[in-house]
C-alpha positions as CSV (number, residue, x, y, z in Angstrom):
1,X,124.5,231.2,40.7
2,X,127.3,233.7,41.1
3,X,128.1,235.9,38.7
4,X,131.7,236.5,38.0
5,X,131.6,239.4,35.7
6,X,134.0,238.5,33.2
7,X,132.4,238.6,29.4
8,X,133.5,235.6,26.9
9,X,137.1,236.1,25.7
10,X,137.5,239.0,28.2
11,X,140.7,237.2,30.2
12,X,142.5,236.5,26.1
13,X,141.6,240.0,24.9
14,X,143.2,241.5,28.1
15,X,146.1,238.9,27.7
16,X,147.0,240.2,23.9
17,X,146.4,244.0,25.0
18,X,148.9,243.5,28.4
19,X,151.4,241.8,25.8
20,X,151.0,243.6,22.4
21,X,150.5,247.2,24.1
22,X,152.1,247.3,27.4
23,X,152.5,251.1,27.5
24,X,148.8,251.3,27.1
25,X,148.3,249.4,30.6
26,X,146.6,252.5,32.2
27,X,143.8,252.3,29.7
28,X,143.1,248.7,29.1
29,X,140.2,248.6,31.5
30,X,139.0,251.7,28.9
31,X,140.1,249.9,25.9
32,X,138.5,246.4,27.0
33,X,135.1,248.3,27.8
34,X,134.9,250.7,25.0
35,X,135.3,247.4,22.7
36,X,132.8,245.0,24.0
37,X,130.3,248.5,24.0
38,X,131.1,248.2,20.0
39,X,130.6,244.2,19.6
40,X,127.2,244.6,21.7
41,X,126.0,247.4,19.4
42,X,126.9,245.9,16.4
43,X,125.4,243.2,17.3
44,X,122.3,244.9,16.9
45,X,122.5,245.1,13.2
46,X,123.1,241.4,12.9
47,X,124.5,238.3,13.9
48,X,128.3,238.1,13.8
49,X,130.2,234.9,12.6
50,X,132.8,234.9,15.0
51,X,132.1,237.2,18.3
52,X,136.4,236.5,19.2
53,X,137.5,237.5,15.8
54,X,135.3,240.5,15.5
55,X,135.9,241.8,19.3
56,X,140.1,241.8,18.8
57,X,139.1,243.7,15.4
58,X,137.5,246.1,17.6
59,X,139.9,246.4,20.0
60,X,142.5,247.0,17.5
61,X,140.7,249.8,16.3
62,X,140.4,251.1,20.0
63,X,144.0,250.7,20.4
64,X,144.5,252.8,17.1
65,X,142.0,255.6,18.4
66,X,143.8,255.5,21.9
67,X,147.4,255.6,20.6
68,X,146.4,258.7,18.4
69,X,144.6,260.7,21.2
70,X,147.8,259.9,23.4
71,X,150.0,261.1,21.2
72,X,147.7,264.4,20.2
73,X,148.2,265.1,23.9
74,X,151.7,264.6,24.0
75,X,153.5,265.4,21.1
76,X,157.1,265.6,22.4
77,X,156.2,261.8,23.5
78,X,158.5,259.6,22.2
79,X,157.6,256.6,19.7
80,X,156.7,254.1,22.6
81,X,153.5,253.6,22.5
């Protein structure tokens, strides 16, 4: 059996992040891992309904963290992120 190394939902998530957050593109490999790290540890404390569902609310919250440590960085940026 070959492995392919793509998690479930990975190829959607990275869909909505290339789509909803474009000028993020350099950190979606970041964002995509960071989230999934999140899902599996929380799924340590208990099952979870709906794995899809909870992994875009983590990435969301990713997004969030990255956007604000981007713009930290840069604060003459402007608003595109």
């Amino acid at each position: 059996m070959v492995c392919s190394g793509r998690q479930p939902h990975e190829s959607a998530l990275r869909s909505w992040l290339f789509r909803n957050h474009q000028s993020l593109k350099g950190e979606l490999d970041d964002i995509v891992q960071e989230s999934y790290l999140r899902l599996l540890r929380a799924r340590t404390e208990g099952p979870i309904q709906c794995a899809r569902t909870y992994l875009f609310g983590i990435a969301r919250y990713v997004v969030k963290k990255c956007i604000a440590v981007l713009r930290k960085h840069a604060p003459h940026a402007r608003d595109g992120l």
